[in-house]
N, CA, C and O atoms as a MOPAC input file, in Angstrom:
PM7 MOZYME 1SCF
protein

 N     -4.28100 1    33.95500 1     7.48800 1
 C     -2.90900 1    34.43800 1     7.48500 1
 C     -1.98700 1    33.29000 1     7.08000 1
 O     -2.18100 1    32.18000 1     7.57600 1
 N     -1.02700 1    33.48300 1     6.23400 1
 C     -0.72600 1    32.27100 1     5.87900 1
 C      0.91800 1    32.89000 1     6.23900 1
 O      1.21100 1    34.08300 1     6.32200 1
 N      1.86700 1    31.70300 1     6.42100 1
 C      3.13600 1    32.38800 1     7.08700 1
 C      4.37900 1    31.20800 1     6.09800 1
 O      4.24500 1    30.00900 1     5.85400 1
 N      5.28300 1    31.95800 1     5.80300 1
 C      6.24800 1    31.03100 1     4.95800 1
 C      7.73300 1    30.63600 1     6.26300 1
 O      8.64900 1    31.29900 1     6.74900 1
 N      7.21800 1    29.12100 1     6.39100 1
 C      8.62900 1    28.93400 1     7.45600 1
 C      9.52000 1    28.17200 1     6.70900 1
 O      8.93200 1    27.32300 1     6.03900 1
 N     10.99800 1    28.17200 1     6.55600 1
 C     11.58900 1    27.21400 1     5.99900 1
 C     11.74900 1    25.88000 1     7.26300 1
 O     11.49900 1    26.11600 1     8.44500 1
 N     12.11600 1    24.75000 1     6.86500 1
 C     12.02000 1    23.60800 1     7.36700 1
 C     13.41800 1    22.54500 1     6.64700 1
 O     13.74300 1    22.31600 1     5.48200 1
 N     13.90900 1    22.14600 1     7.81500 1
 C     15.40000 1    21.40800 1     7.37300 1
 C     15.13300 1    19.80200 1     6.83200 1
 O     14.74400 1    18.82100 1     7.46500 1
 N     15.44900 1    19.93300 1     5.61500 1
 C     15.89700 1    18.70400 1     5.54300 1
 C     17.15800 1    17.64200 1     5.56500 1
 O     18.01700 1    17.64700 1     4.68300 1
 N     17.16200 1    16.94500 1     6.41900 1
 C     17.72000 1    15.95200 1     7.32000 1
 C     17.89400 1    14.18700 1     6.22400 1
 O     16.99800 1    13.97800 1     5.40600 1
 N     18.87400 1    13.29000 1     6.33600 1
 C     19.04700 1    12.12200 1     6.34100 1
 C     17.93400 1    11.32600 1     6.58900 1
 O     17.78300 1    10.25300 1     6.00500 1
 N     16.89600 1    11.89000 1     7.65900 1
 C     15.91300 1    11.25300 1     8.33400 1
 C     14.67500 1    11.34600 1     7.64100 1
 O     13.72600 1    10.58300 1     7.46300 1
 N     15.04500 1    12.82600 1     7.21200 1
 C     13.50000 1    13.18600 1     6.52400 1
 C     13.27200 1    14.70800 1     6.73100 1
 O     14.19600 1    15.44800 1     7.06600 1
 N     12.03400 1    15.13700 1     6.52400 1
 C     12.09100 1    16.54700 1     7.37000 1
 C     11.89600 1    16.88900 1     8.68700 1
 O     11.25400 1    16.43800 1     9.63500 1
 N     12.76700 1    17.98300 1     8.43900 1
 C     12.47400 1    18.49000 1    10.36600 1
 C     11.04400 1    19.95300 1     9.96100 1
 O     10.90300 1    20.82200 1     9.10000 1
 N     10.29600 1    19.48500 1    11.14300 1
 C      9.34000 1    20.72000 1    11.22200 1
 C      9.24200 1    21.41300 1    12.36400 1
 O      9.13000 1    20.63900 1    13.31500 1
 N      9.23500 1    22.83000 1    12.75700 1
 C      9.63500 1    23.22100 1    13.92900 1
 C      7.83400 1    22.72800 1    15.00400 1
 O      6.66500 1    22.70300 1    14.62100 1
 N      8.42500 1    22.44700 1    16.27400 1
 C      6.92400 1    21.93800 1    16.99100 1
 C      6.23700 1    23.12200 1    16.88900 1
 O      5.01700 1    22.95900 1    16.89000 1
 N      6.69800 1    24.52900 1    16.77900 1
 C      5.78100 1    25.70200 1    17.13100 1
 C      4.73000 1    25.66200 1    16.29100 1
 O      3.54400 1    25.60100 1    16.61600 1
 N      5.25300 1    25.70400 1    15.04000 1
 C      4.20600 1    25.26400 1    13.46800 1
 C      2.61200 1    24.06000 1    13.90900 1
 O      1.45800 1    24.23100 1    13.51600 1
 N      3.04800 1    23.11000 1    14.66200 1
 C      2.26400 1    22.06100 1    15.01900 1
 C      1.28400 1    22.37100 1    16.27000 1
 O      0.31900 1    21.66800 1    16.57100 1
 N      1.62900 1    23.35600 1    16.83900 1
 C      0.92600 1    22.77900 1    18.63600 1
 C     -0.27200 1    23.44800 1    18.64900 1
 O     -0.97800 1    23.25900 1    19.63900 1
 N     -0.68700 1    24.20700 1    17.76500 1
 C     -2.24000 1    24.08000 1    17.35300 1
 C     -3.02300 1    23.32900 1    16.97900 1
 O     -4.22100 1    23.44600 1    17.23700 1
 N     -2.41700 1    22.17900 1    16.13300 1
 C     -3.52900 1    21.56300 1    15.80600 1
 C     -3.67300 1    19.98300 1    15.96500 1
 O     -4.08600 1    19.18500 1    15.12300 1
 N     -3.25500 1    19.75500 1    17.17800 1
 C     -3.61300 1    18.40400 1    17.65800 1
 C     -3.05300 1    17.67700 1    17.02700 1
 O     -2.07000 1    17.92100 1    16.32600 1
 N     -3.86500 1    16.15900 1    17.25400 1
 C     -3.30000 1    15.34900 1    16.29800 1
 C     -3.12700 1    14.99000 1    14.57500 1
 O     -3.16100 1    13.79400 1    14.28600 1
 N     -3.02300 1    15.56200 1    13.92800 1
 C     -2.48600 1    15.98500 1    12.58800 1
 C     -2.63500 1    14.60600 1    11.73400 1
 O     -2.80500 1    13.53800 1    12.32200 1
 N     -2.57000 1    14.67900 1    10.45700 1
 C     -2.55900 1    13.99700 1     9.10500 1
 C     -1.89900 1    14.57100 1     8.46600 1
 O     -1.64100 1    15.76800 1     8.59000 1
 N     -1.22200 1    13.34400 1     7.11800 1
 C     -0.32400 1    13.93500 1     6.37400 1
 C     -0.84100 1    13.31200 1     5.26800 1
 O     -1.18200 1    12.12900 1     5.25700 1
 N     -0.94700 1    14.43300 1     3.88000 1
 C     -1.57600 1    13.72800 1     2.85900 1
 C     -0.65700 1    13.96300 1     1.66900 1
 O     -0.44600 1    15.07500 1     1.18600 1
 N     -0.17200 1    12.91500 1     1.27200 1
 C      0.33200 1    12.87400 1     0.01300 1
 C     -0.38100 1    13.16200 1    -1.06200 1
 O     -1.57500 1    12.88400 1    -1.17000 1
 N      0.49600 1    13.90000 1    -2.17500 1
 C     -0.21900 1    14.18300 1    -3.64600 1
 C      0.97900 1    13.68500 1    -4.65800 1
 O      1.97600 1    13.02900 1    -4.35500 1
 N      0.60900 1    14.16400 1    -5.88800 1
 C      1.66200 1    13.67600 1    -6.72200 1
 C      2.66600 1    14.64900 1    -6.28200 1
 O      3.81600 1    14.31200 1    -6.00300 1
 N      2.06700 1    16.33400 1    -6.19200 1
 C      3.02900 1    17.57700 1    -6.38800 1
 C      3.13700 1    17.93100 1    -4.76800 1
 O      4.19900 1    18.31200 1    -4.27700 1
 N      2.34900 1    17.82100 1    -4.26500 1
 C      2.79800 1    18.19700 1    -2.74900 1
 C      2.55500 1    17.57500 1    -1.32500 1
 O      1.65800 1    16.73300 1    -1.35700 1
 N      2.81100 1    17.66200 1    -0.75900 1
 C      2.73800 1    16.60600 1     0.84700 1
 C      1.84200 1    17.67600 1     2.03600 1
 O      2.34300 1    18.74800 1     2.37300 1
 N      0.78800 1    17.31600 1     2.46400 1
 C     -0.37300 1    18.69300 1     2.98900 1
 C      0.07300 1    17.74800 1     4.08700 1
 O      0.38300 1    16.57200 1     3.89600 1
 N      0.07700 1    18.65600 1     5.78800 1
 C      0.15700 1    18.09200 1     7.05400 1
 C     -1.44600 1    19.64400 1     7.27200 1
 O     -1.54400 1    20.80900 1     6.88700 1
 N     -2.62600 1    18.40500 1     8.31900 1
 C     -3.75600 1    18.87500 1     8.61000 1
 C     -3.86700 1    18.81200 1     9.82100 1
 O     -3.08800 1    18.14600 1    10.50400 1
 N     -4.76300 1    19.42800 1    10.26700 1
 C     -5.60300 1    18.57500 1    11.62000 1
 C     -6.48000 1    17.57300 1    11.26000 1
 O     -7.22300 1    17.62900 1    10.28000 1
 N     -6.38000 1    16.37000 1    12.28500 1
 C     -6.68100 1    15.29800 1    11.71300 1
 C     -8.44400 1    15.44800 1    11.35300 1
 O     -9.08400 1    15.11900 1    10.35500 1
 N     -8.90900 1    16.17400 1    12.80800 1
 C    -10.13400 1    16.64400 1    12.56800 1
 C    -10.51800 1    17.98800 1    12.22200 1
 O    -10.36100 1    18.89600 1    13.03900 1
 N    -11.02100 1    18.20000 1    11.05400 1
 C    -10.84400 1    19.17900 1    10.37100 1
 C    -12.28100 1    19.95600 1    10.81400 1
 O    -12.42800 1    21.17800 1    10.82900 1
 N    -13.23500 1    19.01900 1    11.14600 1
 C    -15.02300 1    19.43000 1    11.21300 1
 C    -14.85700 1    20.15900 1    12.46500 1
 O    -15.16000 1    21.34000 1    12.63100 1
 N    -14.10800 1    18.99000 1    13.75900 1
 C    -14.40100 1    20.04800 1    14.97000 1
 C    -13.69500 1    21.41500 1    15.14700 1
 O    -14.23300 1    22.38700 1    15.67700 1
 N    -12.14000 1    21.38800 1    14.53200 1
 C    -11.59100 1    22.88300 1    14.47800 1
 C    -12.04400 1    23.74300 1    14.09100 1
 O    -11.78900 1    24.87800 1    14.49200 1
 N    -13.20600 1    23.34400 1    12.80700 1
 C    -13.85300 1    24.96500 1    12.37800 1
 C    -15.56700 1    24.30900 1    12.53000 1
 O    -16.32000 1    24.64400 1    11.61500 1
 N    -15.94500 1    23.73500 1    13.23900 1
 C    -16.91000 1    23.66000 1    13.58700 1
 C    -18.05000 1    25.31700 1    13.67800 1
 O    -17.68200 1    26.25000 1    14.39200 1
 N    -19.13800 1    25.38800 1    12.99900 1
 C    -19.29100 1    26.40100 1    13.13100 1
 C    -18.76300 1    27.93100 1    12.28200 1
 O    -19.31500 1    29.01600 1    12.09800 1
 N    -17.58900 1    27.43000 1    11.95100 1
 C    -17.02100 1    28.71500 1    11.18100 1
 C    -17.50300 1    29.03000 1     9.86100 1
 O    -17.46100 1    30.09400 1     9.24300 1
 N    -18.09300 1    27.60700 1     9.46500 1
 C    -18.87300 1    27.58400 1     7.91100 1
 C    -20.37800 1    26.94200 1     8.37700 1
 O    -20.61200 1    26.10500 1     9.24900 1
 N    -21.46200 1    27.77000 1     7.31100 1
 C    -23.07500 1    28.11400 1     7.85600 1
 C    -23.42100 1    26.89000 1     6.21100 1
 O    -22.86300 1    27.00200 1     5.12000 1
 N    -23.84800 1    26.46700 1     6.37000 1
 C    -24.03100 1    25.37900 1     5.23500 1
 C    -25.46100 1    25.83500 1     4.65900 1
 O    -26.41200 1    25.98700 1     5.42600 1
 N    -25.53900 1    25.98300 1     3.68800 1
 C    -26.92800 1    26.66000 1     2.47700 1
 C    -27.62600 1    25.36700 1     2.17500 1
 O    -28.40400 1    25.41100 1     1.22200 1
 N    -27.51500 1    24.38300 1     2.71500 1
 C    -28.59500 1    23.16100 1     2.52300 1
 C    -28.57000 1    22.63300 1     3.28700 1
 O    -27.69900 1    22.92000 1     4.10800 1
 N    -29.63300 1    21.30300 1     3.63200 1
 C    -30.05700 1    20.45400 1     4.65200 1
 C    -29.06000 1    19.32600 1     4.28400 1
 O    -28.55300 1    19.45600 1     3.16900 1
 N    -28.63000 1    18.09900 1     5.10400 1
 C    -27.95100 1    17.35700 1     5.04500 1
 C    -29.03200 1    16.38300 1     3.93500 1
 O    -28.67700 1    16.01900 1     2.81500 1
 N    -30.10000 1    16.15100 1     4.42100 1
 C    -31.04800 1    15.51600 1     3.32500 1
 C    -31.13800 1    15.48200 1     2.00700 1
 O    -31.35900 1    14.58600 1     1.19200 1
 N    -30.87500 1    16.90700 1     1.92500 1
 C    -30.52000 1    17.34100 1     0.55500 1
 C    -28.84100 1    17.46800 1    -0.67800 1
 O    -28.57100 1    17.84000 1    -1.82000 1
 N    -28.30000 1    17.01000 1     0.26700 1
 C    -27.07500 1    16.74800 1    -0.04600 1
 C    -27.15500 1    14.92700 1    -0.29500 1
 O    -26.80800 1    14.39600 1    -1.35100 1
 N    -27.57100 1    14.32700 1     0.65900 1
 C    -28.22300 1    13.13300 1     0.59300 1
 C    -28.38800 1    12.80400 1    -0.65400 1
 O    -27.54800 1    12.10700 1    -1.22300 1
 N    -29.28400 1    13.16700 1    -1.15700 1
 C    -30.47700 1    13.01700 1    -2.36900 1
 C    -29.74500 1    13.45100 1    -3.64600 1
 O    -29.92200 1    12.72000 1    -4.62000 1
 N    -28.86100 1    14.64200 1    -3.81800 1
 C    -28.22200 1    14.76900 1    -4.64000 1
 C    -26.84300 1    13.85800 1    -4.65600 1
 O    -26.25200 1    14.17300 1    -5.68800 1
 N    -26.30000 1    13.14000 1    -4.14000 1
 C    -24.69800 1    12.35700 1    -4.04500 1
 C    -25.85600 1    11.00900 1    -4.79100 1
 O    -25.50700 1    10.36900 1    -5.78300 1
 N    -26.98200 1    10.82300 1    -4.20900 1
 C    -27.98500 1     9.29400 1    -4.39900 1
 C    -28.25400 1     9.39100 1    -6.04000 1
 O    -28.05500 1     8.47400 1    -6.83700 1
 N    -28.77500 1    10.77800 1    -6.36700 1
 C    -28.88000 1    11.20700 1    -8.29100 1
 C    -27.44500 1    10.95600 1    -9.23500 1
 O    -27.34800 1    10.36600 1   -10.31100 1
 N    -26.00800 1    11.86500 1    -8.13300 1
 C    -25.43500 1    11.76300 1    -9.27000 1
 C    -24.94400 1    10.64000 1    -9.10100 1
 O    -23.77100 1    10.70600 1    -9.47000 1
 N    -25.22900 1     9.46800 1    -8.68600 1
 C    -24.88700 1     7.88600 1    -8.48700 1
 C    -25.68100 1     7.35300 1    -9.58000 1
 O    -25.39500 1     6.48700 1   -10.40700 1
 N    -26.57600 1     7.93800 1    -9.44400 1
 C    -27.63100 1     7.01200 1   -10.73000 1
 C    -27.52900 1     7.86300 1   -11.96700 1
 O    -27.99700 1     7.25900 1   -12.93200 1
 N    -27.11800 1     8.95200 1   -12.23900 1
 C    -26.42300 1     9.23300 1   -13.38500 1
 C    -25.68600 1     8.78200 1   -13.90100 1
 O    -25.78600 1     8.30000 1   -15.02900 1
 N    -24.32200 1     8.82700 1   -12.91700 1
 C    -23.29700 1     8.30600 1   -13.41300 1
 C    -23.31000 1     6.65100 1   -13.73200 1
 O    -22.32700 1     6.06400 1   -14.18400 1
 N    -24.31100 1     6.14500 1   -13.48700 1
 C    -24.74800 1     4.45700 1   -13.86000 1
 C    -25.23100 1     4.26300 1   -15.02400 1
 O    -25.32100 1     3.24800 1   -15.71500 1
 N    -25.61100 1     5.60100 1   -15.22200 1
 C    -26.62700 1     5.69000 1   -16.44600 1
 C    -28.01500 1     5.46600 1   -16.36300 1
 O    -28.58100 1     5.14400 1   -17.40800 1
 N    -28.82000 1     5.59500 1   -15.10600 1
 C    -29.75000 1     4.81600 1   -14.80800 1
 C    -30.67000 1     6.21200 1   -15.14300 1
 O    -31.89700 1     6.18200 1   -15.04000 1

């Protein structure tokens, strides 16, 4: 569900209402060129579980280790 709140901007910076925030703990803010993302800082334990992963960690392993030696040219 995604919800559109407006948010004041201030001398200070922006204001964000706390209601928007008090779900998700302690938070991150990530700059881009085009937009500014505020997260939960831990993103794994909030949806822990909510996503079923189609491979072994080993195997993710082994492929990041290939496209390293690709991209080396090796």
């Amino acid at each position: 569900m995604t919800t559109l709140t407006t948010v004041q901007v201030t001398e200070q910076g922006i204001f964000v209402p706390r209601q928007l925030l008090r779900n998700l703990g302690e938070v991150e803010v990530v700059q881009h060129r085009d937009y500014v993302l505020i997260k939960p800082k831990n993103m794994t334990a909030r949806f822990k579980g909510f996503v079923h992963p189609q491979v072994t960690v080993e195997a993710l392993h082994e492929d990041y280790e290939e496209s390293l030696l690709e991209g080396a040219g090796l």
